[in-house]
Each structure stands twice: as structure tokens, then as C-alpha cells.
KEMI-877986 format. One record per atom (N, C-alpha, C): atom name; x, z, y; residue number from 1. Coordinates in nm, 3 decimals, decimal comma. Layout:
 atome    east      up   north num
    CA       X       Z       Y NUM
...
//
This chain:
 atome    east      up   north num
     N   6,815   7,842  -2,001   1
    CA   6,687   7,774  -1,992   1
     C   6,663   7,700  -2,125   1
     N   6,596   7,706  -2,203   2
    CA   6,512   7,638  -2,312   2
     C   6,418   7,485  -2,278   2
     N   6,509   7,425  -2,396   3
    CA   6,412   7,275  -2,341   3
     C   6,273   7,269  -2,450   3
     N   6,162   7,209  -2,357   4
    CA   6,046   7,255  -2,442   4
     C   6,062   7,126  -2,508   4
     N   6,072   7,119  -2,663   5
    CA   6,136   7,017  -2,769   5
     C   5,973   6,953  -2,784   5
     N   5,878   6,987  -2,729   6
    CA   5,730   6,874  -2,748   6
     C   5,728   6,778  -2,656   6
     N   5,774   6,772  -2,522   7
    CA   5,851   6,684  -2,397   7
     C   5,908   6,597  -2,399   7
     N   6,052   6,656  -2,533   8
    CA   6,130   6,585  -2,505   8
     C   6,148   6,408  -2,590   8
     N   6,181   6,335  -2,575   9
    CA   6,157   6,179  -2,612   9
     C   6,300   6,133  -2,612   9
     N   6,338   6,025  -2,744  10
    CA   6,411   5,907  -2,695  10
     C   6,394   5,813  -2,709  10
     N   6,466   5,776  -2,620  11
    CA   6,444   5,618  -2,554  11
     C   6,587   5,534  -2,632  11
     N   6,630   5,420  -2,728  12
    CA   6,723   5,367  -2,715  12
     C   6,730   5,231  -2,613  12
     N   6,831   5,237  -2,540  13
    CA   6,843   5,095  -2,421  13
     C   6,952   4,999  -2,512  13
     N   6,880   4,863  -2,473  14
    CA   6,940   4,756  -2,541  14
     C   6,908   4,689  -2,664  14
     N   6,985   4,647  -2,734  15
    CA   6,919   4,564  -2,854  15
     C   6,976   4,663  -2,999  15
     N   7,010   4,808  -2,994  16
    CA   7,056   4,880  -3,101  16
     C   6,991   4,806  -3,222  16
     N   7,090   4,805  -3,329  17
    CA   7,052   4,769  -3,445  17
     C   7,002   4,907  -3,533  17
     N   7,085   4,966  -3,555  18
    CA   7,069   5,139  -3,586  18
     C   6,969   5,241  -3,544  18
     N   6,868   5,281  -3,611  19
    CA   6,771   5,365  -3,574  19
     C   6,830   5,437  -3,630  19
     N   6,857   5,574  -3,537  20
    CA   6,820   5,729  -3,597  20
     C   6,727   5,829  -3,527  20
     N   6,757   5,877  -3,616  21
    CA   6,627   6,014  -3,587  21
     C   6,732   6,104  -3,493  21
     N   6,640   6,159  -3,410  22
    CA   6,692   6,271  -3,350  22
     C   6,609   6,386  -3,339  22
     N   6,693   6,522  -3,366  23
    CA   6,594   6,635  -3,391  23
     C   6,699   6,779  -3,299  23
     N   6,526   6,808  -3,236  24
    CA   6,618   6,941  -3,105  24
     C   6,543   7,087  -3,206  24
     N   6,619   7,159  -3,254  25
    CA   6,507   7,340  -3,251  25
     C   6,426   7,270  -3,387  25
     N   6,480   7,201  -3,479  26
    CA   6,449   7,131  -3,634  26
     C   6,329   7,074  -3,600  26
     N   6,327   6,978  -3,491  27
    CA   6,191   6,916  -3,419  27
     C   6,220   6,795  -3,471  27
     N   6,191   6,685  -3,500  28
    CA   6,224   6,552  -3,453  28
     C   6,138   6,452  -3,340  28
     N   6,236   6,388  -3,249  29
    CA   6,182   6,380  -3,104  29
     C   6,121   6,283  -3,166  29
     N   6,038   6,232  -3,082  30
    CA   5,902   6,085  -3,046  30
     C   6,010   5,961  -3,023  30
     N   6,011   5,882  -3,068  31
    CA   6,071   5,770  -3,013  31
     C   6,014   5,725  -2,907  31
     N   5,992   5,673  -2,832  32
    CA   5,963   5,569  -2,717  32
     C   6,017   5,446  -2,676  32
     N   5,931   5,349  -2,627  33
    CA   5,993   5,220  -2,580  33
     C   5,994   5,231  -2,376  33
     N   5,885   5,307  -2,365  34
    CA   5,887   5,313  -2,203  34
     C   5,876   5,466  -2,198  34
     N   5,896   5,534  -2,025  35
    CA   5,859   5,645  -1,993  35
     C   5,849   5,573  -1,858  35
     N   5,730   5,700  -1,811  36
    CA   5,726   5,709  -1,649  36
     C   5,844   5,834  -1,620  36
     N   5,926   5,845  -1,512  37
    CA   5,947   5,945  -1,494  37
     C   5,957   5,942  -1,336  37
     N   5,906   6,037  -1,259  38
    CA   5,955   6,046  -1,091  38
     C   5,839   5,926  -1,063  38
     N   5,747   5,857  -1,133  39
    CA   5,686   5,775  -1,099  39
     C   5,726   5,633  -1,093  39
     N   5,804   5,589  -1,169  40
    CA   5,900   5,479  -1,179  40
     C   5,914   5,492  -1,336  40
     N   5,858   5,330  -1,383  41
    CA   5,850   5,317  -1,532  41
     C   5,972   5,262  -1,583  41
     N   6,026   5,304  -1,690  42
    CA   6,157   5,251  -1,721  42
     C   6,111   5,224  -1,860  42
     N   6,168   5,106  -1,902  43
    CA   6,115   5,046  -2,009  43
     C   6,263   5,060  -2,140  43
     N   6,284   4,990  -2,225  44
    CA   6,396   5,018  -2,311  44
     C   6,479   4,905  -2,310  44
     N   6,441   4,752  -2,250  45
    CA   6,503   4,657  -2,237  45
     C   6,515   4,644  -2,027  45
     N   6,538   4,758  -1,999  46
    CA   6,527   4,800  -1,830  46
     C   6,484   4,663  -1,755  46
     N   6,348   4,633  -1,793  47
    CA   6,299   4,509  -1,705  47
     C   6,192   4,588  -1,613  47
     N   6,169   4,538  -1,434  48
    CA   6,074   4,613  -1,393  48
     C   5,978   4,534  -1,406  48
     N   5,934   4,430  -1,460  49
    CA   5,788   4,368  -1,467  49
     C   5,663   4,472  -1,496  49
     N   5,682   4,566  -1,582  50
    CA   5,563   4,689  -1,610  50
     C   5,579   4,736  -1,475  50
     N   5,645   4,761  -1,405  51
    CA   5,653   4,872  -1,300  51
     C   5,575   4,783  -1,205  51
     N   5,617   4,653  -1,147  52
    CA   5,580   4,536  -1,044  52
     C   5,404   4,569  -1,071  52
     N   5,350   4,549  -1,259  53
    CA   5,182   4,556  -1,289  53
     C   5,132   4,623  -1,266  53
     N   5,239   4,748  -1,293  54
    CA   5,136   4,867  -1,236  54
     C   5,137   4,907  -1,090  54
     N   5,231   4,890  -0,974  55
    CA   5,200   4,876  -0,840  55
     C   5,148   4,745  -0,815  55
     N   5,126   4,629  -0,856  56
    CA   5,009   4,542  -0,824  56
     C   4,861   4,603  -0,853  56
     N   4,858   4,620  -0,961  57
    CA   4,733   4,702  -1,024  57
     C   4,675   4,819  -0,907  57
     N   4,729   4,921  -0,865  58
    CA   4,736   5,039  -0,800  58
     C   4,680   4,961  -0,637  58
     N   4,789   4,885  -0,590  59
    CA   4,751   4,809  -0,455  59
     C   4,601   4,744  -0,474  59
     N   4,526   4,636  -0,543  60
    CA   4,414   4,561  -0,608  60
     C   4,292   4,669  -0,580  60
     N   4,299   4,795  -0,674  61
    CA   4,266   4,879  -0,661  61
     C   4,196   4,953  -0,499  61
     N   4,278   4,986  -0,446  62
    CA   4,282   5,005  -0,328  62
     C   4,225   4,899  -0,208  62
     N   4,237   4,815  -0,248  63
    CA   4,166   4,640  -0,182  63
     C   4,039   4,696  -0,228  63
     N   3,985   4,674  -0,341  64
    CA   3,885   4,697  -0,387  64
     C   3,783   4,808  -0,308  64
     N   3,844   4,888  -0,330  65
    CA   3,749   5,020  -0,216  65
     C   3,766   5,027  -0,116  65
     N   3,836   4,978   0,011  66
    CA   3,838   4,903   0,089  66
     C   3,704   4,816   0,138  66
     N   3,721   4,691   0,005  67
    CA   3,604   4,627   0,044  67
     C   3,464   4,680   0,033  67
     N   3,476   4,699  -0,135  68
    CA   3,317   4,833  -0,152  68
     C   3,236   4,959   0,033  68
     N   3,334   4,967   0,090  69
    CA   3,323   5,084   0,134  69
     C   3,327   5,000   0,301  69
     N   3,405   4,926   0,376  70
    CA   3,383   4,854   0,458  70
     C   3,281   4,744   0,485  70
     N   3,164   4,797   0,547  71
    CA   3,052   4,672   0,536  71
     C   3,107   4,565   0,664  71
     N   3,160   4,609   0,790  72
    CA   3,181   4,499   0,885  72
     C   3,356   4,501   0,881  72
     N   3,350   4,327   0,866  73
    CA   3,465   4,300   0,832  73
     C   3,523   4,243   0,966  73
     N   3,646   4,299   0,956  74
    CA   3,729   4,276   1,105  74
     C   3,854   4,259   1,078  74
     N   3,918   4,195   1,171  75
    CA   4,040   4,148   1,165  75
     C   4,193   4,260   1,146  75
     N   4,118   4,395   1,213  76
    CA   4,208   4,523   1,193  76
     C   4,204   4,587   1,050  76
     N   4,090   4,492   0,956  77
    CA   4,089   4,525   0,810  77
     C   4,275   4,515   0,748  77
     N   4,320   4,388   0,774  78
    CA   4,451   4,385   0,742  78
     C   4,555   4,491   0,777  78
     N   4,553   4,515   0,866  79
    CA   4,610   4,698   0,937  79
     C   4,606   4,769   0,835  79
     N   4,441   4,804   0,828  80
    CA   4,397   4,893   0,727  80
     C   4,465   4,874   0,608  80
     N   4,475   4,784   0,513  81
    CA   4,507   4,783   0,359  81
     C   4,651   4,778   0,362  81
     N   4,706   4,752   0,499  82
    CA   4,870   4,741   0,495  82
     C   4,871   4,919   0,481  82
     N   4,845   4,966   0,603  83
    CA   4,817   5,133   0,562  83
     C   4,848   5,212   0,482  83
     N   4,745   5,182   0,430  84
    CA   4,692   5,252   0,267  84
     C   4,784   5,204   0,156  84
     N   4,822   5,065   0,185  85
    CA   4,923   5,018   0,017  85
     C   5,033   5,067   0,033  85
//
């Protein structure tokens, strides 16, 4: 199996002092500080605060059209957004 070398990324974890380059098929990869992968953001100092913003963000969201879209408001609204989040 062939890795498609436009994909591929590194990530260094921790406080490395040393940058190098890394190169797959005379490519040199993208550095990165975060990736999503599986839907779960992993950052380079592995803190989940990005991950917490963006499922706050995503839930908010969802409140939002909720309310837009529900004109009579009822107490089984809470049901509802538990639901859906």
C-alpha cells in the first residue's frame, strides 16, 4: 500500500527545541501544530481546550436552530436539545 505523501503531516509533541524537516517519496511533509483526526482535535502541546470550543461551538449551534425553528416553547424543549447534543 502507498502512502499518499500530500496527506501526510507532522506534528512535533512537547516543547522540542530541534526542528527538522521531514521528507516521504522526496516530498517534504507540512508541519502542523493541530490535526483533527477520527473527529477528535489533537493539538501539539496535547491540551483539549480546542476540542471542549469546538464541541461547545457545535452544541450553541444546535440551541440556536432549535430556537429559530421552535415557535412554542415548552418545557419538553430541554428533552429536545438534550437529544440532539
Amino acid at each position: 500500500m502507498l502512502f499518499n505523501t500530500s496527506k501526510c503531516k507532522v506534528m512535533h509533541i512537547g516543547k522540542s527545541q530541534k526542528k527538522y524537516s521531514y521528507y516521504m517519496n522526496n516530498q517534504q511533509l507540512e508541519e502542523v501544530t493541530q490535526e483533527k483526526d477520527l473527529g477528535i482535535l489533537i493539538s501539539h502541546d496535547l491540551k483539549v481546550s480546542q476540542q471542549c470550543r469546538s464541541a461547545c461551538t457545535k452544541g450553541m449551534r444546535i440551541l440556536g436552530i432549535i430556537n429559530h425553528t421552535i415557535v412554542f416553547r415548552h418545557p419538553d424543549m430541554l428533552r429536545l436539545y438534550k437529544s440532539l447534543v
